[in-house]
N, C-alpha and C positions, 0 to 999 in steps of 0.2 A: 639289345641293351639300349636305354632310354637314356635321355640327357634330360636334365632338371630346366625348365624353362626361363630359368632365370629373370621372373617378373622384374618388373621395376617396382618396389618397395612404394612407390608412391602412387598411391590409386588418383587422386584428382588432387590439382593443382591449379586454384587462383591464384594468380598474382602471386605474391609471397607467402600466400596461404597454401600449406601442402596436406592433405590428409593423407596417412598412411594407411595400407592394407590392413596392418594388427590391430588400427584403431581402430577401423570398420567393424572387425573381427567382434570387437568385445561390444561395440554400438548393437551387432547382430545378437548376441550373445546376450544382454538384458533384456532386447527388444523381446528374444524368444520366451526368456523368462518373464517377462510380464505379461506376454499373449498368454500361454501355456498357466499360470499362476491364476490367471480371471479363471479360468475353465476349472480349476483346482478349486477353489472356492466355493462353485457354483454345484460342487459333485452334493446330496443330500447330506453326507454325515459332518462337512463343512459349516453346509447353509446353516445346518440347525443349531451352529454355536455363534453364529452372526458374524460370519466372515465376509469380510467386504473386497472391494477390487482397491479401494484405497490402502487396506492392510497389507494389501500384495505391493504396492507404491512404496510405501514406508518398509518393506522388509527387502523390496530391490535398492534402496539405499543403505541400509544397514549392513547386507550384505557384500556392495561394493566395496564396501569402509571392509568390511571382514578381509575380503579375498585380496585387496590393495595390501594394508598392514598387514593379512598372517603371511599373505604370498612372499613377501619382501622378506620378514625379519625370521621367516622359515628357511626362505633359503640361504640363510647367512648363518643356521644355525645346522644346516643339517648338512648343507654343501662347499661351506668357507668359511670357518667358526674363527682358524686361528687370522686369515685375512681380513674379517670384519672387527673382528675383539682389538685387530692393533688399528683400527681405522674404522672405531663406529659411525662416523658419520657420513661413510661411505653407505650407509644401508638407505639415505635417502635419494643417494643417489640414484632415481630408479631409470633415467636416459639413457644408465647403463647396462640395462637390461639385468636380469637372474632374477625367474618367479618360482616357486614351489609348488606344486597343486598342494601335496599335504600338507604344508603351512598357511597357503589360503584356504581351505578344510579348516583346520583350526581356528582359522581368526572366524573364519563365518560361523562356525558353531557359539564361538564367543562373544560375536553381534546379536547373532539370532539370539542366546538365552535370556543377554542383555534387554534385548525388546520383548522377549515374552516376560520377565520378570516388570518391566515398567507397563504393559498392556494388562499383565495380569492372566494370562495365556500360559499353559500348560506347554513345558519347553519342547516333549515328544511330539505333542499335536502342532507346531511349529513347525520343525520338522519334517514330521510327514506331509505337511502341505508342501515342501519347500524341496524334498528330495527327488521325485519326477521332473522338476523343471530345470536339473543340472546339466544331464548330459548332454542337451542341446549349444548348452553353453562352452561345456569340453570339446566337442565336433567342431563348433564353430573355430573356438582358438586351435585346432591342429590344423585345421584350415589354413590359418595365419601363418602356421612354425611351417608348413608344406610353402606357400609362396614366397617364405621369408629365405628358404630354402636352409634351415635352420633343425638342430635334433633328429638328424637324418638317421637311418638305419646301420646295423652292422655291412660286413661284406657279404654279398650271395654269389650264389652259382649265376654267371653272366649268361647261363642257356637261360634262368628265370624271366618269362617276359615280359613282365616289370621292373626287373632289376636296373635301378636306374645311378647313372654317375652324378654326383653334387658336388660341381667345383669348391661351393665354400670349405669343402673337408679338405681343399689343398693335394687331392688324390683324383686320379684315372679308375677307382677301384669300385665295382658293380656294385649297389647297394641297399639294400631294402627300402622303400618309403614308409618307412615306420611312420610316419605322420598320419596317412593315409589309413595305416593300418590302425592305430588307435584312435582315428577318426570315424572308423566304424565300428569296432569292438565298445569303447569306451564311451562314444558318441551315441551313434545310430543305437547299436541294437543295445545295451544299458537303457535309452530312452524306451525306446520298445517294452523292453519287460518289465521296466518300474511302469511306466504308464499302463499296463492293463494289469500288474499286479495292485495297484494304486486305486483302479475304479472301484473297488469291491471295499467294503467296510473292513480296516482289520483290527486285531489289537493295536491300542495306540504303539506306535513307536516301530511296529513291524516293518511300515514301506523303508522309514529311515535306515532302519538296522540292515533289511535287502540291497540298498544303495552301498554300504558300505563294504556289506559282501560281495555285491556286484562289482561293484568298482576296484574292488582289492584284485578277486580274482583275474578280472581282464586286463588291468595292466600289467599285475604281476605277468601274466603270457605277452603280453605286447614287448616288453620289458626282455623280451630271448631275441628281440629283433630290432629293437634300439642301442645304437652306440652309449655304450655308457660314457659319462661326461672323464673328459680325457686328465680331471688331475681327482681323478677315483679309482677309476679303472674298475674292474671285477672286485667285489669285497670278499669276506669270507661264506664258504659252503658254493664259492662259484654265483653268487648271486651279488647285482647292483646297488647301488643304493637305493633306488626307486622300488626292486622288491622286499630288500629289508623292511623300507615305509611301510609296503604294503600289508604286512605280517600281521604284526598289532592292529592295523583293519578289520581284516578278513574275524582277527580273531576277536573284537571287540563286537562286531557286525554279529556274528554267530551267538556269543554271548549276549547281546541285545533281545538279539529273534527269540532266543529260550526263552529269556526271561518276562521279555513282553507276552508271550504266550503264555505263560501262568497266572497274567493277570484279568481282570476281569474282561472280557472282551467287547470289542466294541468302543464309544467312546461316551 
């Protein structure tokens, strides 16, 4: 049985200058999106609509406005409705920490249409530019929640050889690194399969629609090995809030694939 290493939350420190591990986290986390984003560009069925590396510059700023706003005011709507409604301006509070992924999903879909409709850019082909260069981004942040020692796992079997204890949970009680584990579910290999289903020409709107499915499916399974957040607990059918989210993903993402597939192919 493993103990959580207890980083110091602070990665380097000038003077009274401190930078934290999570900020690093997300610094990694666009860097990779905008390496990953030039190479997306440059694929042929990109080039030939006059995509540039500057469009990728402008939709990693849009985007951070997306995941900022939808992350925040997501998760005040899906995880603390009635505590932010008597204290909305507690939602800008964000030093105090509560993000959302599917409410940053939302605000970025929101940003992103927003620039495709001011570009003049087809919202799906936006999209699919933009949907391979996430998971790096998610890996990177469970990264963050692992050092922060934060979002830690259910309890496991302590013969499990990773099973590991996280003081912050106030418990001695063996525990899965769910971090870890949707750092590579959700992370690594989602990047994997969107990036080589992604080199290939598809119907517009297909790679996005993959992501969604992708994404749905793997956390919904990550999601049997994370503590659900303790003023939720198990909702109904035995399932978290985090799988609920993921429902109308999975099944929007499916619905996408079909329907992009009846359309003309290619772009």
């Amino acid at each position: 049985m493993l103990q959580h290493p207890q980083f110091d939350p602070v990665a380097i420190a000038i003077g009274p200058l401190a930078v934290h591990w999570y900020g690093l986290t997300y610094l990694v986390a666009f860097g990779l999106f905008w390496w990953l984003g030039t190479r997306r560009v440059a694929l042929p069925q990109f080039a030939a609509s006059g995509w540039t590396k500057r469009d990728v510059e402008d939709l990693l700023f849009w985007g951070v406005l997306g995941v900022v706003i939808g992350g925040r005011v997501g998760y005040a709507l899906f995880y603390k409705p009635g505590q932010y409604l008597a204290n909305p301006l507690e939602i800008l509070m964000l030093w105090k920490g509560g993000m959302s992924f599917h409410g940053g999903m939302l605000g970025v879909i929101v940003a992103l249409a927003l620039w495709a409709r001011v570009r003049g850019r087809p919202f799906l082909e936006v999209m699919d530019v933009v949907a391979p260069c996430v998971p790096t981004g998610l890996a990177s942040g469970r990264i963050g929640n692992f050092i922060n020692g934060e979002l830690w796992g259910r309890q496991a079997d302590a013969s499990l050889p990773w099973a590991m204890v996280f003081p912050q949970s106030n418990t001695a009680i063996p525990r899965h690194p769910s971090q870890l584990y949707q750092f590579l579910l959700e992370g690594l290999l989602l990047f994997a399969l969107l990036w080589w289903y992604g080199q290939r020409e598809r119907a517009r709107g297909q790679v996005a629609a993959a992501f969604l499915v992708g994404y749905g499916v793997l956390r919904f399974v990550a999601e049997f090995f994370r503590e659900p957040d303790s003023f939720l607990g198990i909702l109904a059918l035995g399932m978290s809030m985090g799988q609920w989210l993921c429902v109308p993903m999975i099944a929007a993402g499916v619905a996408l694939w079909l329907w992009c597939g009846r359309q003309a192919p290619g772009r």
